[in-house]
N, CA, C and O atoms as a GROMACS GRO file, in nm:
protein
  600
    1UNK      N    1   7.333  20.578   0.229
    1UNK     CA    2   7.337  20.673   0.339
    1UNK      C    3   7.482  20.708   0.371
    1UNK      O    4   7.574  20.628   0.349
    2UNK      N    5   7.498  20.811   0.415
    2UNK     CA    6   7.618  20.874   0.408
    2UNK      C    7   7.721  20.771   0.553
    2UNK      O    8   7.660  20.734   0.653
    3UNK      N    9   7.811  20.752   0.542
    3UNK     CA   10   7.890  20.634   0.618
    3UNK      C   11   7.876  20.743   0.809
    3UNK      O   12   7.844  20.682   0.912
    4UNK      N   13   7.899  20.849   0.809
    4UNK     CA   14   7.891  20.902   0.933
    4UNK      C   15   7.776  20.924   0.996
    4UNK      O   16   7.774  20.970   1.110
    5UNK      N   17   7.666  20.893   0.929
    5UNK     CA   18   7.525  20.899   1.001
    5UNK      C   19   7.512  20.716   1.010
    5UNK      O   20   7.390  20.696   1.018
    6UNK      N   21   7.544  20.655   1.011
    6UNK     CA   22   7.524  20.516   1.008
    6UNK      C   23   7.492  20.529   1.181
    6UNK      O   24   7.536  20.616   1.257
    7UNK      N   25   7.417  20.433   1.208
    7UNK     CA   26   7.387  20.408   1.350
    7UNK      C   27   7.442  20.297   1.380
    7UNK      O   28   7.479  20.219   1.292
    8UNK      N   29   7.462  20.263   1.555
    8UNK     CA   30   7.432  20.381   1.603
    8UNK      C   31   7.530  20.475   1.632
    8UNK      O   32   7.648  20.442   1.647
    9UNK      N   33   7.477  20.631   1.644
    9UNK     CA   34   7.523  20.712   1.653
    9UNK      C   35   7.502  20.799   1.775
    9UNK      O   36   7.392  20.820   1.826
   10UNK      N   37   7.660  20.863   1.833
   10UNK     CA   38   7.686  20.965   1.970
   10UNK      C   39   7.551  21.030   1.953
   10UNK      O   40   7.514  21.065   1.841
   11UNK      N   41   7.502  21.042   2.022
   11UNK     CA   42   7.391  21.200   2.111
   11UNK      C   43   7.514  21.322   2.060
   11UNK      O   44   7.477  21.421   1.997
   12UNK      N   45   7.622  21.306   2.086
   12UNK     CA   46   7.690  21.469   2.089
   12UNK      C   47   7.675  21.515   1.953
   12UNK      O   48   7.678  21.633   1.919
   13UNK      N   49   7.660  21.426   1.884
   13UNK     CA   50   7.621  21.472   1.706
   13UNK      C   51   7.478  21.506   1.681
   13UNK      O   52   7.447  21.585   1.592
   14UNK      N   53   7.387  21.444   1.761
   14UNK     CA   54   7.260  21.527   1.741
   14UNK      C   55   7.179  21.593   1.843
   14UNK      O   56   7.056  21.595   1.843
   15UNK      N   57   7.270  21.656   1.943
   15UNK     CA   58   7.210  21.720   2.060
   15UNK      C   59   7.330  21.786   2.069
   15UNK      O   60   7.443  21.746   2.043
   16UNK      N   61   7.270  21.948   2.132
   16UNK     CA   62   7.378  22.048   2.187
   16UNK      C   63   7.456  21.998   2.359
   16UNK      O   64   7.573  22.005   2.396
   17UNK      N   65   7.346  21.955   2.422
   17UNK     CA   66   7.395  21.878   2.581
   17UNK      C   67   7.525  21.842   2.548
   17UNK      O   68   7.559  21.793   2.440
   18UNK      N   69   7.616  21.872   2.666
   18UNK     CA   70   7.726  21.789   2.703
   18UNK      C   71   7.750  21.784   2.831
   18UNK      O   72   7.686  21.862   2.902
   19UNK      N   73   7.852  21.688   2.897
   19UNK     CA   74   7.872  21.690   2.982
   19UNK      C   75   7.864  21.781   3.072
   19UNK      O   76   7.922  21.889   3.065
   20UNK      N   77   7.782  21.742   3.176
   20UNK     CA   78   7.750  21.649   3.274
   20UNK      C   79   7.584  21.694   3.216
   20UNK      O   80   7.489  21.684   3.293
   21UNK      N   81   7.573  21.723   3.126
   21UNK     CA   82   7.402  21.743   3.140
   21UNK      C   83   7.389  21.652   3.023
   21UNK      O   84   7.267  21.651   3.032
   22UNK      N   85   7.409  21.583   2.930
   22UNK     CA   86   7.349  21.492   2.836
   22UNK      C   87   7.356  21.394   2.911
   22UNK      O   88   7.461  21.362   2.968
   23UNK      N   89   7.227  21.320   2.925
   23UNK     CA   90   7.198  21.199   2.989
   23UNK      C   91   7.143  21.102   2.863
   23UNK      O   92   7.065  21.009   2.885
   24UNK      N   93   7.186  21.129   2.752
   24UNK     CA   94   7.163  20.991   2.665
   24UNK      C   95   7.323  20.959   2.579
   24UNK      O   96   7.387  21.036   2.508
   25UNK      N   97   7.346  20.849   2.609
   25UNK     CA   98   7.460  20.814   2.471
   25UNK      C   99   7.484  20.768   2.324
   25UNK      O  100   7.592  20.780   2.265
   26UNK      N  101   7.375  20.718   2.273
   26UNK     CA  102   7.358  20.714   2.114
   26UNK      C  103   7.214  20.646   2.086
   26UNK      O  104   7.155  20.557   2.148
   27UNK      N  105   7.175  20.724   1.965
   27UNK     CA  106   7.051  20.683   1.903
   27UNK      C  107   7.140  20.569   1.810
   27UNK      O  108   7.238  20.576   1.735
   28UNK      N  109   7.016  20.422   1.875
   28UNK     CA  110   7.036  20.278   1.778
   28UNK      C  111   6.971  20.288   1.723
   28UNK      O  112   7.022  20.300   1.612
   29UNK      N  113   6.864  20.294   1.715
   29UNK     CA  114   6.778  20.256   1.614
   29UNK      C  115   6.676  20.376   1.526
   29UNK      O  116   6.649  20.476   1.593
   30UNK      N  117   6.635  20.372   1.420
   30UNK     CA  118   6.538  20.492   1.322
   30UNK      C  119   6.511  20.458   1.246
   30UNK      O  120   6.583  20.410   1.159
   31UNK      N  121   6.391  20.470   1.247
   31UNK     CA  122   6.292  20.414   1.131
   31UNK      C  123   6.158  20.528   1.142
   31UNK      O  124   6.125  20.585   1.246
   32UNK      N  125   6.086  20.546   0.999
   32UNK     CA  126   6.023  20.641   1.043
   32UNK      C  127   5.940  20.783   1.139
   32UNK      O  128   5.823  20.805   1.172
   33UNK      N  129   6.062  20.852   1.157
   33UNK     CA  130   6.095  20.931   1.255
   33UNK      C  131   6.076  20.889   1.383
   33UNK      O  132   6.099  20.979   1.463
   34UNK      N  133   6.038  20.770   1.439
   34UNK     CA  134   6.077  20.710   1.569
   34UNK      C  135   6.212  20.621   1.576
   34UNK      O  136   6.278  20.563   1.490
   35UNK      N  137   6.221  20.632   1.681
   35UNK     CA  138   6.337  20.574   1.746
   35UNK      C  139   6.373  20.544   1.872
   35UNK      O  140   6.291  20.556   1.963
   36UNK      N  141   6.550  20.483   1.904
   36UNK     CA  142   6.552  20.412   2.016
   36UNK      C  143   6.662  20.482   2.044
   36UNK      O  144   6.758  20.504   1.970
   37UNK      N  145   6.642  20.520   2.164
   37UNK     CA  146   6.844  20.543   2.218
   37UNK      C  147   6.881  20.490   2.345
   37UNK      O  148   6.805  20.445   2.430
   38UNK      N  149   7.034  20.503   2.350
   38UNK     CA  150   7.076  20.461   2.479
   38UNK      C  151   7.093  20.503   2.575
   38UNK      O  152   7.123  20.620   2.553
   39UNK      N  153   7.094  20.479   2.714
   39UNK     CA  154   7.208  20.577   2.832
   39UNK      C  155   7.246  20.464   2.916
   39UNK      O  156   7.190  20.360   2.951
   40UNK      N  157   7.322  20.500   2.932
   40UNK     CA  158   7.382  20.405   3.066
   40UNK      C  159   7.370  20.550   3.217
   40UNK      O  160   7.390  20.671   3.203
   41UNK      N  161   7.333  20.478   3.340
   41UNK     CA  162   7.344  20.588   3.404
   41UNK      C  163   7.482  20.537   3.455
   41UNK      O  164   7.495  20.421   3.496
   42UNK      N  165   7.586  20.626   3.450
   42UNK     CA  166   7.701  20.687   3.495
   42UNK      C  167   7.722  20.716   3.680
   42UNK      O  168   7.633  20.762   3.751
   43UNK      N  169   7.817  20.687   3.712
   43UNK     CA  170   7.882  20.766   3.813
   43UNK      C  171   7.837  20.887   3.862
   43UNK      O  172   7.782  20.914   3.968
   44UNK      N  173   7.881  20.982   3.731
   44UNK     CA  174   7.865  21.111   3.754
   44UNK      C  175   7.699  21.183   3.726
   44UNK      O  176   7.676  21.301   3.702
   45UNK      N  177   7.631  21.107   3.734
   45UNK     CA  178   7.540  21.178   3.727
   45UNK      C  179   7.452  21.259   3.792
   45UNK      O  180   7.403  21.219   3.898
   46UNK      N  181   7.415  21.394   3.736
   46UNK     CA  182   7.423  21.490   3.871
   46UNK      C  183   7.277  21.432   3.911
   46UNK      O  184   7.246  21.475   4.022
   47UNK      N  185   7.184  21.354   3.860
   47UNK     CA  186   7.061  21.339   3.852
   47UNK      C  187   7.049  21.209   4.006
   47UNK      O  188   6.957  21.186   4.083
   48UNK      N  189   7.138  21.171   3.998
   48UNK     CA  190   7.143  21.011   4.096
   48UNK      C  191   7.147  21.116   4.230
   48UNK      O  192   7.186  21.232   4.244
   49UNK      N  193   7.081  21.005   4.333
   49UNK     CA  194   7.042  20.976   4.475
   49UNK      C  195   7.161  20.935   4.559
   49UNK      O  196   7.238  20.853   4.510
   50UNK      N  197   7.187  20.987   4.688
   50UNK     CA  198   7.346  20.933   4.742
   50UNK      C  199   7.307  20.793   4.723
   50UNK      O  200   7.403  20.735   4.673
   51UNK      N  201   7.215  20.719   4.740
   51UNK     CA  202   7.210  20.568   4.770
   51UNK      C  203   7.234  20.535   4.606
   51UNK      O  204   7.231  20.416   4.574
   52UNK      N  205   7.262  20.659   4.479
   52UNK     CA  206   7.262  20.542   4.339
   52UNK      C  207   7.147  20.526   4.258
   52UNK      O  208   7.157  20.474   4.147
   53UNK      N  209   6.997  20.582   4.320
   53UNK     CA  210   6.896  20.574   4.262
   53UNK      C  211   6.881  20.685   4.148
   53UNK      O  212   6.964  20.767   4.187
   54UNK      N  213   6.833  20.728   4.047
   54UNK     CA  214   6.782  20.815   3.938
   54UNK      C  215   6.702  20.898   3.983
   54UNK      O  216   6.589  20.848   3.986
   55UNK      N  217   6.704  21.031   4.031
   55UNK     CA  218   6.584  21.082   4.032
   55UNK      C  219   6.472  21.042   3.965
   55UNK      O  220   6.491  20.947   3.889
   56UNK      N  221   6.334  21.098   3.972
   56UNK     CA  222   6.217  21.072   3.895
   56UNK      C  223   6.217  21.163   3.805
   56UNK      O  224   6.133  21.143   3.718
   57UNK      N  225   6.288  21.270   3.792
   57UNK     CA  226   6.268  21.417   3.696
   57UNK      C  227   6.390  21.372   3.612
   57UNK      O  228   6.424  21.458   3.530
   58UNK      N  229   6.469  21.254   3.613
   58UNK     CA  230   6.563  21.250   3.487
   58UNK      C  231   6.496  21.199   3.391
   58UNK      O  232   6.542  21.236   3.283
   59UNK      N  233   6.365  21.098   3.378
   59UNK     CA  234   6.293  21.010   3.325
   59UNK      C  235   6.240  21.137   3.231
   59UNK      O  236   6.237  21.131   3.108
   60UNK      N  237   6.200  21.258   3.312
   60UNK     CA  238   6.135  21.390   3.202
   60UNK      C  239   6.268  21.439   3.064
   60UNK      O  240   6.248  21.438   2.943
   61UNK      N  241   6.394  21.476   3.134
   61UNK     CA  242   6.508  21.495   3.058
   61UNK      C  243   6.508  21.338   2.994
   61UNK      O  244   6.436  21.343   2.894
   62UNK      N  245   6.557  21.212   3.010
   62UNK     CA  246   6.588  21.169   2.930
   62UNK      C  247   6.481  21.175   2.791
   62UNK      O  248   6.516  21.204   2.677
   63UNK      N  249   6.343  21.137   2.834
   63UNK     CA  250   6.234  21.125   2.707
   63UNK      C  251   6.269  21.291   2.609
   63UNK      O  252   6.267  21.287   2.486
   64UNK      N  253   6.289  21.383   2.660
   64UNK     CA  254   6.314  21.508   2.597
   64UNK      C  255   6.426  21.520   2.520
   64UNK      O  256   6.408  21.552   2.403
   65UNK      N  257   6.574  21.495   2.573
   65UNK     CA  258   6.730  21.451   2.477
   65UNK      C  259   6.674  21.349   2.400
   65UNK      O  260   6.662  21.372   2.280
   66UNK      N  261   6.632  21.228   2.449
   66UNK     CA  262   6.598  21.126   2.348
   66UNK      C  263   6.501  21.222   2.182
   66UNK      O  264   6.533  21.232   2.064
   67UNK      N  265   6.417  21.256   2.239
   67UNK     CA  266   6.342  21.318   2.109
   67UNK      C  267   6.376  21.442   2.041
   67UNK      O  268   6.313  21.490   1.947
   68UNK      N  269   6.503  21.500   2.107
   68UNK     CA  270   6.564  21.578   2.015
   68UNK      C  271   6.689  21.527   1.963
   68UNK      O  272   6.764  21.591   1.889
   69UNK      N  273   6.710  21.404   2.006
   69UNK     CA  274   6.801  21.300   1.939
   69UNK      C  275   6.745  21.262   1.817
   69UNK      O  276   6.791  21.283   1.705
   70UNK      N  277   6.625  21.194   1.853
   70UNK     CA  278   6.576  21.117   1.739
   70UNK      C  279   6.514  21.268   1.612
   70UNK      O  280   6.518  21.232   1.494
   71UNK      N  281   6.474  21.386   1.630
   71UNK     CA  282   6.461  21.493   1.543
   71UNK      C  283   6.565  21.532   1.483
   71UNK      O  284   6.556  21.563   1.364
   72UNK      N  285   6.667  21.539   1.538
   72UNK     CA  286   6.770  21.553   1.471
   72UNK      C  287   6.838  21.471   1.358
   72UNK      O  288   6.912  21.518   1.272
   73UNK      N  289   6.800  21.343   1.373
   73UNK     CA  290   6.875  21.237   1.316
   73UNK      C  291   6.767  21.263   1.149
   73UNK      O  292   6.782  21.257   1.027
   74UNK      N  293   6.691  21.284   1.221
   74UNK     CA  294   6.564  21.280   1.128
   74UNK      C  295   6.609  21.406   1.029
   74UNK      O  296   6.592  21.378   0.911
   75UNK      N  297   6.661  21.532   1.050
   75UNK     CA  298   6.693  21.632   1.002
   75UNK      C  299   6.845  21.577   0.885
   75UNK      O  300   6.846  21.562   0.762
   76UNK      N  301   6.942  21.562   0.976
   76UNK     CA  302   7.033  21.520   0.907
   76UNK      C  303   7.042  21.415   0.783
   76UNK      O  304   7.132  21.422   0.698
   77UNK      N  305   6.929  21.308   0.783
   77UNK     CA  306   6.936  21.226   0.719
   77UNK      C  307   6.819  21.301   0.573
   77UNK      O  308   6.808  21.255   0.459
   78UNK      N  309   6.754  21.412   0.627
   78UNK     CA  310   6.683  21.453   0.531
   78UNK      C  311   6.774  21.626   0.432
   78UNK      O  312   6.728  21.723   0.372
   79UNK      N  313   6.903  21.581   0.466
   79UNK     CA  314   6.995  21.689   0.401
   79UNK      C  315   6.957  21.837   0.498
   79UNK      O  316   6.990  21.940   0.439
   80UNK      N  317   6.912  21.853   0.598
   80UNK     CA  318   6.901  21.954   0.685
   80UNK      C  319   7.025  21.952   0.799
   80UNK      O  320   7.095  21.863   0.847
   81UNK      N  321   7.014  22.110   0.816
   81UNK     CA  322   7.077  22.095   0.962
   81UNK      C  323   7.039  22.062   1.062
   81UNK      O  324   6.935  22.045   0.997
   82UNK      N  325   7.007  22.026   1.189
   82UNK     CA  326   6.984  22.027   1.260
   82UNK      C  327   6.874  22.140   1.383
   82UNK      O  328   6.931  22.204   1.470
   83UNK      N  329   6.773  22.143   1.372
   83UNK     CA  330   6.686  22.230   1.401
   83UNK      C  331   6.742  22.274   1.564
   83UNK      O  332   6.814  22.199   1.630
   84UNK      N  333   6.706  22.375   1.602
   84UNK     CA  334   6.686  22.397   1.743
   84UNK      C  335   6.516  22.393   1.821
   84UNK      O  336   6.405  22.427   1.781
   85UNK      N  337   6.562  22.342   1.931
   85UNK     CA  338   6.416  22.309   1.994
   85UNK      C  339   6.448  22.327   2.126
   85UNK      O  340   6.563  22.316   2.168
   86UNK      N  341   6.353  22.353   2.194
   86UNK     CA  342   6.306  22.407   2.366
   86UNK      C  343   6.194  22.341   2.443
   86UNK      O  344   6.077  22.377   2.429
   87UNK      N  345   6.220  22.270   2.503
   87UNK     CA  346   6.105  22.228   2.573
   87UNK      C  347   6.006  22.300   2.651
   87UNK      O  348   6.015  22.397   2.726
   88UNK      N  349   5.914  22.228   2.616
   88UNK     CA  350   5.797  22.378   2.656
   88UNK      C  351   5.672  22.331   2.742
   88UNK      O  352   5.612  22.403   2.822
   89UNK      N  353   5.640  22.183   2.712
   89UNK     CA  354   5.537  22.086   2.849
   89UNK      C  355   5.608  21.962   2.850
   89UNK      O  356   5.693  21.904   2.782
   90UNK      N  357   5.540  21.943   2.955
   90UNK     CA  358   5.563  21.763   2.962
   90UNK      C  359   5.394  21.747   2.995
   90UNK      O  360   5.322  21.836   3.040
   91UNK      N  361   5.357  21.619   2.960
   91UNK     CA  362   5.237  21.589   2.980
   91UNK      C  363   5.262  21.417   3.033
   91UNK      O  364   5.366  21.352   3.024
   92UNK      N  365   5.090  21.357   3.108
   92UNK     CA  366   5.100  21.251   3.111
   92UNK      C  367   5.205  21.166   3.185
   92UNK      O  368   5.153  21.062   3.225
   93UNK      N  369   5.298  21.172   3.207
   93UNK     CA  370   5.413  21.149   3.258
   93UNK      C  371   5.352  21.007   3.387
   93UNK      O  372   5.259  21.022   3.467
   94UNK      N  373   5.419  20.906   3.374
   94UNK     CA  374   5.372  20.810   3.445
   94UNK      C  375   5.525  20.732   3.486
   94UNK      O  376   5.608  20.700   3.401
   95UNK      N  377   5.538  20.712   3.629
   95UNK     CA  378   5.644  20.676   3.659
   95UNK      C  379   5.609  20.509   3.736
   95UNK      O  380   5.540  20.489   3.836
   96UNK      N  381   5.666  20.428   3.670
   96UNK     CA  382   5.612  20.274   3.684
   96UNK      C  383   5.730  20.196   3.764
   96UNK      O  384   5.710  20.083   3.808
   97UNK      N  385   5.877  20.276   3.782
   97UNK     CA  386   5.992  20.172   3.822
   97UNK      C  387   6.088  20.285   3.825
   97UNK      O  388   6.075  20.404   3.794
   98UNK      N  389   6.173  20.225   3.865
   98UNK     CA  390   6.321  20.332   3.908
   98UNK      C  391   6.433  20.292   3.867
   98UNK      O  392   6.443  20.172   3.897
   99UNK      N  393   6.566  20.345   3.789
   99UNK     CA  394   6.667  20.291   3.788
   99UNK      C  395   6.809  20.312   3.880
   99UNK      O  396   6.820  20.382   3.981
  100UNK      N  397   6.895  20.243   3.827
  100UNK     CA  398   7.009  20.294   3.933
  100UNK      C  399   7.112  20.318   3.916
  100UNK      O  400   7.116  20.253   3.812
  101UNK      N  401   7.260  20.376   3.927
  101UNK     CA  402   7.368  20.393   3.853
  101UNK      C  403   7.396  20.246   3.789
  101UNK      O  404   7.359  20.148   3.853
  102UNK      N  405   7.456  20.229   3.672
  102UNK     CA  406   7.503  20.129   3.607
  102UNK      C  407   7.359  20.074   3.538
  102UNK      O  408   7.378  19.990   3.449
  103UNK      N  409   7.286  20.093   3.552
  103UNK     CA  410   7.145  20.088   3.448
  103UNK      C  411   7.166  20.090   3.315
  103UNK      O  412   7.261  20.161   3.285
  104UNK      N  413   7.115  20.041   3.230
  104UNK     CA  414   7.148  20.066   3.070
  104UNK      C  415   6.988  20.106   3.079
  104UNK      O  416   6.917  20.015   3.121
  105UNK      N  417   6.944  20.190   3.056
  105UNK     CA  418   6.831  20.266   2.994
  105UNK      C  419   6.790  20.231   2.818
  105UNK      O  420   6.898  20.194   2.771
  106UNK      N  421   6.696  20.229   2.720
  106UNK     CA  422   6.650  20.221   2.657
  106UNK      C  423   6.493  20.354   2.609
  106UNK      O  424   6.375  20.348   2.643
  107UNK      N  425   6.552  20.435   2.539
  107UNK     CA  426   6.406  20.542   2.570
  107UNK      C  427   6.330  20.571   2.386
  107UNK      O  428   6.377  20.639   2.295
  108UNK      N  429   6.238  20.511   2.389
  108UNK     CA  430   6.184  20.510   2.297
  108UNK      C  431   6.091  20.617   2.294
  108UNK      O  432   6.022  20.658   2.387
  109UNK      N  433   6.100  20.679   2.118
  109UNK     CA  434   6.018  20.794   2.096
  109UNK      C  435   5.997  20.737   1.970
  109UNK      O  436   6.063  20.676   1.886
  110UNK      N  437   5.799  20.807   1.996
  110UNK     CA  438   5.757  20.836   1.872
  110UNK      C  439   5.674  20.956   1.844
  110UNK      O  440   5.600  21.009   1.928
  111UNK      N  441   5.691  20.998   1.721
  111UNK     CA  442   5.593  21.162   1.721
  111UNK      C  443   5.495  21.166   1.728
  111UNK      O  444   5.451  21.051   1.728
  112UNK      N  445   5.420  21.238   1.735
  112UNK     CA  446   5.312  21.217   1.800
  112UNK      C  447   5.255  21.383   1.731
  112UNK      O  448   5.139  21.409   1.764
  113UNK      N  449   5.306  21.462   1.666
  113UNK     CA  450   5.221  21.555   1.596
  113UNK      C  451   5.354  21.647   1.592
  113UNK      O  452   5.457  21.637   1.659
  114UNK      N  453   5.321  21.735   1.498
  114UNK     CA  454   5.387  21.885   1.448
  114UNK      C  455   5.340  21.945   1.389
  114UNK      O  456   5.267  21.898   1.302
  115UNK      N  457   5.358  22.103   1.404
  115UNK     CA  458   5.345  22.218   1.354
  115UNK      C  459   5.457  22.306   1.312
  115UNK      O  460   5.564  22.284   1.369
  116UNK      N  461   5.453  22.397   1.227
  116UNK     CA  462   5.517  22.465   1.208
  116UNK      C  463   5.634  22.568   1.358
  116UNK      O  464   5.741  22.621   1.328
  117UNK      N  465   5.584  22.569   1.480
  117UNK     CA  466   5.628  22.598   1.534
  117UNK      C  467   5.659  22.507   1.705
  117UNK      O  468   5.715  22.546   1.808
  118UNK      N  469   5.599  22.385   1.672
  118UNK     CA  470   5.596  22.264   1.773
  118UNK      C  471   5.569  22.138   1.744
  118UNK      O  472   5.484  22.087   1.671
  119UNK      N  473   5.682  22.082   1.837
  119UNK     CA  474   5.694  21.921   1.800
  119UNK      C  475   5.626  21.832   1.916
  119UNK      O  476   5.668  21.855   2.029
  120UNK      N  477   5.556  21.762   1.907
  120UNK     CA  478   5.515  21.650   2.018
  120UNK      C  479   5.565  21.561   2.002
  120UNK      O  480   5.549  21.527   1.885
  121UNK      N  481   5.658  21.458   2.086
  121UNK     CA  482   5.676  21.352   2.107
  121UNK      C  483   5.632  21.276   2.261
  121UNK      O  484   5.624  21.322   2.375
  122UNK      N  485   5.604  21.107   2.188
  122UNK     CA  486   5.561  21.013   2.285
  122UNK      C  487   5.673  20.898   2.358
  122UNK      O  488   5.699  20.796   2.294
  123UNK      N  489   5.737  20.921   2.494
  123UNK     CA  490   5.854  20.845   2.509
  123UNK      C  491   5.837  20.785   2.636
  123UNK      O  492   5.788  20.834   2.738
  124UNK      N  493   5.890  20.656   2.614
  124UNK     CA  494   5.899  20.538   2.739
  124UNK      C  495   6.000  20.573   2.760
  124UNK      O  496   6.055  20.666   2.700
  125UNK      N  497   6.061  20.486   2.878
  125UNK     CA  498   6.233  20.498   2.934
  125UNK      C  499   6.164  20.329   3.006
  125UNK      O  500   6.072  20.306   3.085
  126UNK      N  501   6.244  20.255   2.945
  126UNK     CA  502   6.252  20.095   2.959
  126UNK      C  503   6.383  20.059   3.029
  126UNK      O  504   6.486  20.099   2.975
  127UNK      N  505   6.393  19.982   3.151
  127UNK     CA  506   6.486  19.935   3.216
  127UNK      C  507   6.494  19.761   3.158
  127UNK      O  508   6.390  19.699   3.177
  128UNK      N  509   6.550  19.723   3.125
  128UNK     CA  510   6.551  19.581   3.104
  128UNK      C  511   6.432  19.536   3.030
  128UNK      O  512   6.431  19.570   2.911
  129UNK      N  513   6.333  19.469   3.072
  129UNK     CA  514   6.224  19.427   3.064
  129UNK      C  515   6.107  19.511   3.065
  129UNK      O  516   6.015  19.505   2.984
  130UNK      N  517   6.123  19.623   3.206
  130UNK     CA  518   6.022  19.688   3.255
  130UNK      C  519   6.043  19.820   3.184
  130UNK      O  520   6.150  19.873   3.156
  131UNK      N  521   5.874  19.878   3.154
  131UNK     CA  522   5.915  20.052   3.121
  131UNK      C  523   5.874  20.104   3.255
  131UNK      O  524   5.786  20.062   3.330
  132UNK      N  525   5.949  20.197   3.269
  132UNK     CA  526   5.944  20.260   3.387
  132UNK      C  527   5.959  20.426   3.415
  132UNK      O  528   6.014  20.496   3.501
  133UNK      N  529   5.866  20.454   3.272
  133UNK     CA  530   5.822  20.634   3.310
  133UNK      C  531   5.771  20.562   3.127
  133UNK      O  532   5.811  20.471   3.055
  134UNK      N  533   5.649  20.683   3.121
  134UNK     CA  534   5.640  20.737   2.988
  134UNK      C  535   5.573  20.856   3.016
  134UNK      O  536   5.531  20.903   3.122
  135UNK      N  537   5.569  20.922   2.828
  135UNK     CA  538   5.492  21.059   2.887
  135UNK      C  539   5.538  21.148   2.760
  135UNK      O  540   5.639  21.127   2.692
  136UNK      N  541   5.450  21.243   2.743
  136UNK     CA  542   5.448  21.309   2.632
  136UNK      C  543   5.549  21.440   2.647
  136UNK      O  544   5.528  21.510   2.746
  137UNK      N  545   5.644  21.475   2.570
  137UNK     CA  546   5.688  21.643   2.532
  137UNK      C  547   5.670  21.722   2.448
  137UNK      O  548   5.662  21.680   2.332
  138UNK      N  549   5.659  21.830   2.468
  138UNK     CA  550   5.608  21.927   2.363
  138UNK      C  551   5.705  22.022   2.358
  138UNK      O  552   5.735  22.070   2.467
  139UNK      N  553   5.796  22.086   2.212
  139UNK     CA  554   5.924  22.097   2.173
  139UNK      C  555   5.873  22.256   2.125
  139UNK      O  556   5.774  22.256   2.053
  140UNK      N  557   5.939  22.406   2.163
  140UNK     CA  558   5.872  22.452   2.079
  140UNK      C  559   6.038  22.463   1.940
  140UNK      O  560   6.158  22.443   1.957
  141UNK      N  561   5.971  22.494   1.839
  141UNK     CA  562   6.075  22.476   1.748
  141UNK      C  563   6.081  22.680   1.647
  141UNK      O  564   6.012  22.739   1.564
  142UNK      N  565   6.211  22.707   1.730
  142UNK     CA  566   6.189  22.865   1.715
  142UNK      C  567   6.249  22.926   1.601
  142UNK      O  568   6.261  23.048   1.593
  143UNK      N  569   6.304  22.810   1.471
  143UNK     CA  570   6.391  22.872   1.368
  143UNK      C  571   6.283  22.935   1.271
  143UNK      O  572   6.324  23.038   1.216
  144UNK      N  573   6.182  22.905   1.245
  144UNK     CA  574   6.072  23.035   1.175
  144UNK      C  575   6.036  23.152   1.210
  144UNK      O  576   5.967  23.214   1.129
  145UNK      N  577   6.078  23.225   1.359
  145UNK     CA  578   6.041  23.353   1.405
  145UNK      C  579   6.044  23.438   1.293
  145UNK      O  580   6.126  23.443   1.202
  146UNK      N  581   5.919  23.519   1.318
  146UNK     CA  582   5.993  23.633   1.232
  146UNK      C  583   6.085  23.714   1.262
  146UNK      O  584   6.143  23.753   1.160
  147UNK      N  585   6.134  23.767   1.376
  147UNK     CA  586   6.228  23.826   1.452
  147UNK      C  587   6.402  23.785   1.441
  147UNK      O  588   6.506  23.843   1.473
  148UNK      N  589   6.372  23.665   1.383
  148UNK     CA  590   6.530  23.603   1.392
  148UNK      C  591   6.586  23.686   1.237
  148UNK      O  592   6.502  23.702   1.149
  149UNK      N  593   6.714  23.731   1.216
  149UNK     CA  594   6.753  23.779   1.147
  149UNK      C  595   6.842  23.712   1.044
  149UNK      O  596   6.936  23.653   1.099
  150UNK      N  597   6.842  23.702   0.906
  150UNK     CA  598   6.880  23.591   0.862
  150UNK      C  599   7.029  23.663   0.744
  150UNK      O  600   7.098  23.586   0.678
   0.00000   0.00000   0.00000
């Protein structure tokens, strides 16, 4: 495997997000198109509560960066570029626990179906021990339009 895809690897290499809107910091782990990534929640995050708490709607963004983290990785390692994708549902979504600035997050995805023009993925967001959101996204994936001009 090529020495710069070695894991783990920055989010900024397989996600367009940057600062202050990428809320994940590197995919550890990949193994058949599932995977694990990191975040630490930060200081700056526009997502936190004055008291430090995580909103409940970052748990939707992180499972979503996470699985266009882990698609991507999946792309690159298969001699592709990097696809573009849009989030298009969230489903299921179950919120079990809360985190807080200085949290190390853990958000696991696995796929959960594709089509030619949409990706499903299935993602926890694990605090320590506890998971504490999961819930399905649905990606639409728009580089086949016919409209796009090549």
């Amino acid at each position: 495997m090529n020495a710069k895809l070695a894991l783990p690897l920055s989010a900024e290499v397989l996600i367009p997000h940057r600062s202050p809107v990428r809320l994940i910091d590197r995919l550890i782990q990949f193994e058949n198109l599932s995977g694990i990534v990191e975040s630490v929640i930060r200081d700056d995050n526009l997502l936190l509560k004055e008291d430090g708490e995580l909103e409940q709607c970052a748990m939707i963004e992180l499972i979503a960066q996470s699985f266009a983290a882990v698609k991507g990785y999946g792309d690159l390692i298969n001699g592709k570029s990097i696809g573009m994708g849009f989030l298009v549902t969230v489903k299921e979504m179950r919120f079990t626990g809360s985190a807080r600035k200085g949290d190390m997050l853990h958000i696991a995805i696995e796929p959960a179906g594709e089509t030619d023009d949409f990706a499903l993925g299935e993602g926890k967001v694990i605090c320590g021990d506890d998971v504490i959101a999961t819930g399905n996204v649905m990606v639409w994936l728009p580089q086949k339009r016919p409209w796009k001009s090549s």
